[in-house]
C-alpha positions as CSV (number, residue, x, y, z in Angstrom):
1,X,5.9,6.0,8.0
2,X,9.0,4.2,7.1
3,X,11.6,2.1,8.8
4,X,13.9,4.4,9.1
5,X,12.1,6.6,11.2
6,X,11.7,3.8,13.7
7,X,15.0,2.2,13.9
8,X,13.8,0.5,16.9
9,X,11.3,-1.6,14.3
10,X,14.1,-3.3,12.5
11,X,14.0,-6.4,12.4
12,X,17.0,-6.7,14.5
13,X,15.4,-5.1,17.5
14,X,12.0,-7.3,17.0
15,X,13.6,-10.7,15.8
16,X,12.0,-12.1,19.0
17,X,8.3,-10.7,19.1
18,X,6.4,-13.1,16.8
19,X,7.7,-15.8,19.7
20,X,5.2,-14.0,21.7
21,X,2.9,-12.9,19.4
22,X,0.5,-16.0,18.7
23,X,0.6,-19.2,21.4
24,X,0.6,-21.6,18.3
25,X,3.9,-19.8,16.8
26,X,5.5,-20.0,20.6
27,X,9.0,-18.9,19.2
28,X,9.9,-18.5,15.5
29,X,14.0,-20.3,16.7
30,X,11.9,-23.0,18.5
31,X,10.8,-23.9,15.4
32,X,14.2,-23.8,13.5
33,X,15.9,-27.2,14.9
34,X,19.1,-28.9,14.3
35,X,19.2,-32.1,12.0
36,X,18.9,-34.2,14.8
37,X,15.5,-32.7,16.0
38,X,17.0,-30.0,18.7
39,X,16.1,-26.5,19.0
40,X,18.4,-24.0,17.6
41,X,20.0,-21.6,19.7
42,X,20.9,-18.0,18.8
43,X,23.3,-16.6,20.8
44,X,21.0,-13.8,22.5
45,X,19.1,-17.1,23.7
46,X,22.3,-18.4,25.2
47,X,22.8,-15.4,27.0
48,X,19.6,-14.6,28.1
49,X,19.7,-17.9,29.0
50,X,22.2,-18.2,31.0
51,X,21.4,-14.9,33.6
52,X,18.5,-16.9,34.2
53,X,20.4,-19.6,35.7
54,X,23.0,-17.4,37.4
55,X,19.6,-15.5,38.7
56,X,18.2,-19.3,40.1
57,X,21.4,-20.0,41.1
58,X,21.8,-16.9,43.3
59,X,18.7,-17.3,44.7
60,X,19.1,-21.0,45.6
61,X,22.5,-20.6,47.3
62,X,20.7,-17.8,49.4
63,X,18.7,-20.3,50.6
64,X,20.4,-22.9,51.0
65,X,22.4,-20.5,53.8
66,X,19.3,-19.6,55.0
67,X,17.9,-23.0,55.5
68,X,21.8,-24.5,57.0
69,X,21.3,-21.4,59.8
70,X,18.0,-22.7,60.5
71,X,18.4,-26.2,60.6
72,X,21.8,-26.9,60.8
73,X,24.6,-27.7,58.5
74,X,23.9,-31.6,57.3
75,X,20.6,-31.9,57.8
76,X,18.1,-33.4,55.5
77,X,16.2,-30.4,54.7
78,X,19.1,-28.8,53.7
79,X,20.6,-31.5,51.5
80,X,17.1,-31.5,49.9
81,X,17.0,-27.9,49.1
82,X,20.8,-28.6,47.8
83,X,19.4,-31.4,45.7
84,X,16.5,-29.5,44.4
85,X,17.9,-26.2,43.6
86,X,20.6,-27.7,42.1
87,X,18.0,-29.3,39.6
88,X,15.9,-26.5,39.7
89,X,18.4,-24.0,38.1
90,X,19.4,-26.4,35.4
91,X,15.8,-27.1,34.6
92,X,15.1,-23.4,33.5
93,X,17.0,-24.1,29.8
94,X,13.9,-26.2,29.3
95,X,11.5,-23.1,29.9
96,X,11.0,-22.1,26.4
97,X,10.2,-25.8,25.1
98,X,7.9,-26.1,27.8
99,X,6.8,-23.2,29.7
100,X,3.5,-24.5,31.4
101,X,5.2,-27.4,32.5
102,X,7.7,-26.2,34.8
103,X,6.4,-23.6,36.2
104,X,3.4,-26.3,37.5
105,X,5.8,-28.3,38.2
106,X,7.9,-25.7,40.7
107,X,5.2,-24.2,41.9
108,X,4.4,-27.5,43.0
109,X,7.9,-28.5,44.4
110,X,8.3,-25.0,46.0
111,X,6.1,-26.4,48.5
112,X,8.5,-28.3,50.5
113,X,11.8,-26.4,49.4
114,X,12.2,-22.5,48.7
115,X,15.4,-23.2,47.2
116,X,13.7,-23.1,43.8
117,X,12.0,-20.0,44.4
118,X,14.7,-17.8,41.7
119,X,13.7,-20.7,39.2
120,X,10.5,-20.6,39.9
121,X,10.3,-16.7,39.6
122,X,12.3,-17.4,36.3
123,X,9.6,-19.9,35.0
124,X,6.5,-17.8,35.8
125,X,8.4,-14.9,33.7
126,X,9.1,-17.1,31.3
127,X,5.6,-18.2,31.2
128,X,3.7,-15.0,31.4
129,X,5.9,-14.1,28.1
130,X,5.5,-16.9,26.1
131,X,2.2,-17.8,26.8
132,X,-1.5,-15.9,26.6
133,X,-3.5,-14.4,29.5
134,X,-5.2,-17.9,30.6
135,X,-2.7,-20.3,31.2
136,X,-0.8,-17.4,32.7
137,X,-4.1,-16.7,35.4
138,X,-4.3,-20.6,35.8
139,X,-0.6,-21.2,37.2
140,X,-0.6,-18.2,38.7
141,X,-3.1,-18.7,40.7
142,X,-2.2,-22.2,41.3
143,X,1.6,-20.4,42.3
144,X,-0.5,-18.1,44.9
145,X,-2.1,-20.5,46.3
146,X,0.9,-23.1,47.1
147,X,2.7,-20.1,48.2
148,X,0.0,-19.6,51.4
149,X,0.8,-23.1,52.3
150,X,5.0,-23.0,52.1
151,X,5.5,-21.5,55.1
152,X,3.2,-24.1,57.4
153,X,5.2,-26.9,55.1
154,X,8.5,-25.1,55.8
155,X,8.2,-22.5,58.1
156,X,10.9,-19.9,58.9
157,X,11.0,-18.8,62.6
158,X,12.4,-15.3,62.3
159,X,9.7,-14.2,60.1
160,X,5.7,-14.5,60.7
161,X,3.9,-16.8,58.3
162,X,1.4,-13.9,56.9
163,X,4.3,-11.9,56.3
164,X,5.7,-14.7,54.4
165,X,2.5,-15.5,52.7
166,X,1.8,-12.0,51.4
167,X,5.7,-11.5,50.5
168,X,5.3,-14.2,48.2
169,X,2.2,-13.4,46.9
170,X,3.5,-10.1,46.2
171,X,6.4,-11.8,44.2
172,X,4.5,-13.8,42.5
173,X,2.1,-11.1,40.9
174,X,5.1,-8.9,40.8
175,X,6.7,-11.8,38.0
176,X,4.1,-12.9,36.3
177,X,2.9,-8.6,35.9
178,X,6.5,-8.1,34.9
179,X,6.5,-11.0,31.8
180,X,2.8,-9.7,30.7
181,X,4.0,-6.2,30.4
182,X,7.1,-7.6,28.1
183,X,4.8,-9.5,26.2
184,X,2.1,-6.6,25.5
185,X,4.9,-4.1,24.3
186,X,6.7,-6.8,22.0
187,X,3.1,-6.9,20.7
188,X,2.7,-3.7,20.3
189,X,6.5,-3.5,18.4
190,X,4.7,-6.2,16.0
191,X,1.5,-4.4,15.4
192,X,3.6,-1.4,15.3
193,X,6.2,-2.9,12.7
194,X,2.9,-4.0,10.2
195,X,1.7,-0.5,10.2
196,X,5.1,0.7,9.2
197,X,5.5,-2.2,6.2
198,X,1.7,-1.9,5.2
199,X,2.4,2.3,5.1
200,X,4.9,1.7,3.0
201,X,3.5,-0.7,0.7
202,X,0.4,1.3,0.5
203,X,3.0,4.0,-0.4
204,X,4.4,2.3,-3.5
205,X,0.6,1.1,-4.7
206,X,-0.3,4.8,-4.6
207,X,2.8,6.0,-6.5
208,X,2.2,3.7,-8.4
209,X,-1.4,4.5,-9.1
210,X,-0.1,7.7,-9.9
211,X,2.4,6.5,-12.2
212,X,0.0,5.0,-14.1
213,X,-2.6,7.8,-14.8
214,X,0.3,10.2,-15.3
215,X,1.2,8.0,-18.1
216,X,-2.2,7.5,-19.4
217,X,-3.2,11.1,-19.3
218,X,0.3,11.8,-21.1
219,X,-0.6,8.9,-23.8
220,X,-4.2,10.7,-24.3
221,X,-2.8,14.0,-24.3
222,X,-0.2,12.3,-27.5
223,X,-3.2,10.5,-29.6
224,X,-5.6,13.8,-29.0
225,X,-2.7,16.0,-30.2
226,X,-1.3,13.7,-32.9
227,X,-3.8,12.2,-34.1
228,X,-5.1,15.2,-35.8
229,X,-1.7,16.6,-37.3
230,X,-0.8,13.0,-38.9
231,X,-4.4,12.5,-40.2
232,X,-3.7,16.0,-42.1
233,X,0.1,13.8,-43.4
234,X,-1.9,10.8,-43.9
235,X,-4.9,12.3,-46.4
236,X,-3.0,15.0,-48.1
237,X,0.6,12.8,-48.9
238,X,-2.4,9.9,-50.2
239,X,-3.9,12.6,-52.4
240,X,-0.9,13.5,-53.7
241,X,-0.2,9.3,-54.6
242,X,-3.4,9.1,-56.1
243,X,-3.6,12.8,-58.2
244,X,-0.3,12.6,-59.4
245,X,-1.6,14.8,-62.3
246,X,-3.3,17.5,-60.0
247,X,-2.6,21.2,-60.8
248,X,0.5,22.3,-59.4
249,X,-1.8,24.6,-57.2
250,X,-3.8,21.9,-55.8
251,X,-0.2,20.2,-55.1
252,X,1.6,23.2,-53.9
253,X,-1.4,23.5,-51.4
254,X,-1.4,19.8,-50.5
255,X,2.3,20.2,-49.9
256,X,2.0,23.3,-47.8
257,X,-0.8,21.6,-45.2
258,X,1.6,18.3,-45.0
259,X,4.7,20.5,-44.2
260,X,2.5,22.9,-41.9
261,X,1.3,19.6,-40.4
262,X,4.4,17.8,-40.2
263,X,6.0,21.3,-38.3
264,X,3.2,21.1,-36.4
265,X,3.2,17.6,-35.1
266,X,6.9,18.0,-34.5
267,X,6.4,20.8,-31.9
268,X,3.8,19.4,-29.8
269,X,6.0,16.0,-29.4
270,X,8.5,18.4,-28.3
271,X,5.9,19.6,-26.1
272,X,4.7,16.3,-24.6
273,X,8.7,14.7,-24.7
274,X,9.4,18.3,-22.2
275,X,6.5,16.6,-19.7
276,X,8.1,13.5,-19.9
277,X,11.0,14.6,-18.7
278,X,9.6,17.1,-16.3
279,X,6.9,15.4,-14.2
280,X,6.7,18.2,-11.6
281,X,5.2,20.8,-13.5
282,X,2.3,19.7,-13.6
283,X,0.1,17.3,-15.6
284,X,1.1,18.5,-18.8
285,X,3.5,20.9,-18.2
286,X,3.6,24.7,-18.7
287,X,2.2,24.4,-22.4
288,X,-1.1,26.1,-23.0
289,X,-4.0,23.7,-23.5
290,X,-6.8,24.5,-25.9
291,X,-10.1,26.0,-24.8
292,X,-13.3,26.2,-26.0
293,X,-11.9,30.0,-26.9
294,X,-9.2,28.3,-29.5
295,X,-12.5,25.7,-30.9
296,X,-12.8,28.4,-34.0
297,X,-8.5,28.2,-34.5
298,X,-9.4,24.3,-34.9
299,X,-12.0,24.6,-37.2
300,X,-10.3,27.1,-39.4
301,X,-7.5,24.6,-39.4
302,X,-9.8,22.0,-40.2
303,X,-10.8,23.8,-43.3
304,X,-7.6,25.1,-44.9
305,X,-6.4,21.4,-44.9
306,X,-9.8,20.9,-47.0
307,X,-12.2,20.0,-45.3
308,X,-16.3,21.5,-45.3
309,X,-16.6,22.4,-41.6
310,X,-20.0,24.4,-40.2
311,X,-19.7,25.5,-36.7
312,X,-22.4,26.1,-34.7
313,X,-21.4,27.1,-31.5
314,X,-24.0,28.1,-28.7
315,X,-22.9,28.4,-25.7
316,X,-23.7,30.6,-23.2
317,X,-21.0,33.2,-21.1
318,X,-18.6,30.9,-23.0
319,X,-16.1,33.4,-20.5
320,X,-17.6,31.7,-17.4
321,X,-16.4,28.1,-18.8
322,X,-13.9,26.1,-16.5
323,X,-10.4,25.5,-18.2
324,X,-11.8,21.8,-17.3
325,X,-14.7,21.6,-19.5
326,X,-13.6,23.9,-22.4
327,X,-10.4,21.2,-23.3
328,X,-12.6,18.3,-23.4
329,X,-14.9,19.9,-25.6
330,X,-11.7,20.6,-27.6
331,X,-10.9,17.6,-27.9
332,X,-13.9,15.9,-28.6
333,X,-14.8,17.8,-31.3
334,X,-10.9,17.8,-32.5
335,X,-11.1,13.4,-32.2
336,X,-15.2,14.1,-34.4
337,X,-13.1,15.9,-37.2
338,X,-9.8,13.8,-37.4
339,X,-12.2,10.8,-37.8
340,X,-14.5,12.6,-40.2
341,X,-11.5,13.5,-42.2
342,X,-10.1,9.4,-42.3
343,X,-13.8,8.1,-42.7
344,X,-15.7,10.8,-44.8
345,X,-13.6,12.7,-47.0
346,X,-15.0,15.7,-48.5
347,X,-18.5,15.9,-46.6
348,X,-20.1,18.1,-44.6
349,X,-19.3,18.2,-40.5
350,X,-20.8,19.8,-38.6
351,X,-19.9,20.5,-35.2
352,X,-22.2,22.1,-32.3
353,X,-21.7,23.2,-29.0
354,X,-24.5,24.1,-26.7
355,X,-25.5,24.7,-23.3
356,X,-24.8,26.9,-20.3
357,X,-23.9,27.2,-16.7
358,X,-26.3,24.9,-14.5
359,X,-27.3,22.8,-17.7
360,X,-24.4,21.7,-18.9
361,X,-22.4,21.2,-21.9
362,X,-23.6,19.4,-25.3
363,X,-21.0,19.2,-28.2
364,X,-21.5,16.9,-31.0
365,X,-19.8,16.1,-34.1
366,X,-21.9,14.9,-37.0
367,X,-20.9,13.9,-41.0
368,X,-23.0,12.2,-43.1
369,X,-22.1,9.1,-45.5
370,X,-19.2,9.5,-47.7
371,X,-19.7,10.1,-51.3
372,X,-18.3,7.2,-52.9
373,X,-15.5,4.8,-51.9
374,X,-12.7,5.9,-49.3
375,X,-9.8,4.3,-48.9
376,X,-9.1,2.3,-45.9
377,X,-6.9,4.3,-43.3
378,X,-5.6,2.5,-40.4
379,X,-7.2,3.6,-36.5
380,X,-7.1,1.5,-34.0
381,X,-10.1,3.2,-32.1
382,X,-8.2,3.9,-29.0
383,X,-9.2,7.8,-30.0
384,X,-13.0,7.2,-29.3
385,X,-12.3,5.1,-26.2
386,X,-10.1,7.9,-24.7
387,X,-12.8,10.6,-25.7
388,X,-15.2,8.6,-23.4
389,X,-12.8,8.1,-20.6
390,X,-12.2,12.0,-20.6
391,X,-16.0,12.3,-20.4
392,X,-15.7,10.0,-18.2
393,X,-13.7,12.3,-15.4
394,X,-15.4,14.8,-15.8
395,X,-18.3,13.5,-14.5
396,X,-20.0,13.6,-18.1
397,X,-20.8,10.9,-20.4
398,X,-20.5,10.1,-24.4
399,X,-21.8,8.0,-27.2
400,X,-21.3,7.4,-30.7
401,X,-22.2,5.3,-33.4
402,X,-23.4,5.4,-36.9
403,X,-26.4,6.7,-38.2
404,X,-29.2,5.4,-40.4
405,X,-27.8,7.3,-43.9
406,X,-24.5,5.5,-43.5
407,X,-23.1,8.6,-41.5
408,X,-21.7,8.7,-38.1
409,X,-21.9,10.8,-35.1
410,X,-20.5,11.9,-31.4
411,X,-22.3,13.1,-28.6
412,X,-21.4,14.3,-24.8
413,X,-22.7,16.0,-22.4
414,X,-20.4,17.6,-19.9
415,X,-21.2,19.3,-16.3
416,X,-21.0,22.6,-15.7
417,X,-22.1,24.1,-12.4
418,X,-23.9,26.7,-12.0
C-alpha cells in the first residue's frame, strides 16, 4: 500500500482531519497563530467560512420575512430577530475557537428568536465535527429540548406547534447526524493514511532486512570461498621465503599450487562480483555450489597443496542429502582444513562425516598439535563465527575449541529429515 494508490490520502486532501481527530488537538491551524496571538486562517477556512455565514444569513433574512408577515413590519419582535440574526451570523467565525460555546449559547437564544436558526444549524455542525460524541449528545439534547418550547415562546399561527416541534427536532438530529458522519470518515481518512505510511515504512525495514542478509550471506559465501584459495597463497609463497634453498621440484610444486590457487581465487571473485551485480538470480547466482558429492574434490585439493588429509566419510544414501545440508557440510569441513593448514602445518586432519536420514548429520574436523613452532598467520576468526551462523540456519548447531594435546577441533550436527 502506497500513497499513490490513494491519491485521496495526500496530505492535501487530509490537511484538515487531525482537527477532528483528537478533542485536545481541536484543529492543527488553530494552533498556528499570528504574532499577535490570533488564529491563522488558510484560505479553505475563509471560504468554508464564509458559506456559513451566507448559509445563516439566508436563513435569518427568511425569517425575518416570515416574522414582518406575522407581526407586522416595525414591530419589536421583528427588530429583535433583526438584531439577533444580524449577530448571530457574524458570530459563526468564532465556531472553531469555541464550538461548545455557541452552540449553547444559540440554542439558548433560539428560544425567543428563530432568526438564528441557520447559525444555529451551522454551530451544531460545527460542533458535532470538532468535538467527540459527549459534548455533542449534551447540546444536542439541550438543542431538542429548547426547540419543544420555541413555538409556545414564539408561536407561528399557520403551522401547528407539534408540527413545529418535530420539524425542528428532525433538524436538529438531521445536523448534528450530518457533522458526526464528516467527523467518522475524516477519521477513517487518518486511520486510513497511518496504514498507508506504516505499510510503507514496514516496506523499507523489510527490504532492508533483506538487504542485509543478502549482503551477509554474499560476505560468507566470499570468506568460505577465499579463505581457502589465499590460505593455499599464504603457506606456499611463506615456504618459498623461508626455503629459499628447496629443490627446484619442491619449488616448481610450491609455485604450481600458488598459481593454481591464485587462478582459482580469481574465478570465484568473478563469480561472487557476477551476484553482486545480479541480485535476481538468486542468492548466489547461477554458479554451482559444492555438495557433499564434491567433499572428496576438496580433500584431494587439500592434499596436492601438501597437506596429510584422512577422510572418513559415513554417510548414509549420501544421494538422498538436501542441496541444503550437503554445502554446509562443505563448508565446514573446507573452514576445519583452511584453519588446520594456518594453525597446524604438516599434521594429520582428519575429517568425518556421519549420519543419515532421520538422525542427522555429524561432520567434524580434527588435527592434533603442531610439530614445533608455526608462524603466526593473520585470521580474524570471522570464519568460525560464520560456520556457526550457517549451522545456525539450518536448524543445527556447532562447537569448537581446543583439545587437551594442544590440538583443535570442530563439531556440527546438522538436521536431516527423514
Amino acid at each position: 500500500m502506497t500513497r499513490t494508490e490513494y491519491p485521496w490520502l495526500l496530505p492535501s486532501a487530509i490537511a484538515a482531519d487531525r482537527e477532528f481527530h483528537d478533542p485536545q488537538l481541536a484543529g492543527e491551524r488553530r494552533v498556528r497563530t499570528t504574532a499577535k496571538g490570533r488564529p491563522r486562517r488558510t484560505v479553505r477556512d475563509w471560504v468554508v467560512d464564509l458559506v456559513a455565514f451566507l448559509f445563516a444569513a439566508l436563513i435569518a433574512m427568511v425569517v425575518i420575512d416570515a416574522s414582518e408577515r406575522i407581526n407586522g413590519s416595525g414591530a419589536g419582535a421583528v427588530r429583535f430577530d433583526e438584531v439577533v440574526g444580524f449577530l448571530s451570523c457574524f458570530a459563526i467565525w468564532a465556531r472553531r475557537r469555541w464550538p461548545v460555546q455557541l452552540a449553547t449559547a444559540l440554542c439558548v437564544v433560539s428560544v425567543a428568536s428563530p432568526a438564528v436558526a441557520g447559525a444555529l444549524l451551522v454551530s451544531l455542525f460545527s460542533l458535532a465535527v470538532h468535538r467527540p460524541f459527549k459534548p455533542v449528545a449534551l447540546v444536542g439534547a439541550l438543542g431538542i429540548a429548547l426547540g419543544a418550547v420555541q413555538p409556545f415562546v414564539r408561536p407561528d399561527p399557520e403551522t401547528p406547534t407539534a408540527t413545529s416541534i418535530v420539524a425542528g427536532t428532525l433538524v436538529v438530529l438531521l445536523a448534528l447526524g450530518w457533522g458526526l458522519l464528516v467527523r467518522s470518515q475524516r477519521q477513517l481518512y487518518v486511520a486510513l493514511r497511518e496504514r498507508a505510511r506504516r505499510a510503507e515504512t514496514e516496506a523499507e525495514l523489510r527490504a532492508e532486512q533483506a538487504q542485509r542478509l543478502a549482503r551477509e550471506a554474499i560476505a560468507r559465501e566470499m570468506h568460505d570461498v577465499l579463505a581457502h584459495r589465499l590460505t593455499l597463497l599464504s603457506v606456499h609463497a611463506g615456504a618459498l621465503e623461508f626455503r629459499p634453498d628447496a629443490p627446484p621440484a619442491e619449488v616448481a610444486r610450491a609455485a604450481g599450487v600458488i598459481r593454481d590457487s591464485a587462478h582459482e581465487a580469481l574465478q570465484d571473485l568473478r563469480e561472487i562480483i557476477g551476484v553482486l551485480r545480479a541480485p535476481g538470480e538468486g542468492e548466489y547466482g547461477d554458479r554451482p555450489q559444492p555438495t557433499l558429492a564434491t567433499l572428496d574434490a576438496l580433500v584431494d585439493e587439500s592434499r596436492e597443496a601438501g597437506m596429510d588429509v584422512v577422510l572418513d566419510n559415513r554417510v548414509q544414501e549420501p544421494a538422498r542429502m538436501p542441496a541444503a545440508i550437503g554445502r554446509t557440510v562443505y563448508r565446514i569441513a573446507q573452514e576445519g582444513l583452511t584453519n588446520a593448514r594456518k594453525h597446524a602445518p604438516g599434521a594429520e586432519v582428519t575429517v568425518a562425516v556421519r549420519g543419515g536420514p532421520g538422525d542427522g548429520v555429524v561432520v567434524s574436523v580434527d588435527n592434533p598439535a603442531p610439530a614445533g613452532d608455526v608462524d603466526a598467520v593473520p585470521g580474524s576468526g570471522q570464519g568460525l563465527i560464520g560456520l556457526r551462523e550457517r549451522a545456525t540456519l539450518a536448524g543445527g548447531s556447532l562447537e569448537h575449541g581446543a583439545t587437551g594435546d594442544g590440538g583443535f577441533h570442530v563439531r556440527a550436527w546438522l538436521p536431516w529429515a527423514a
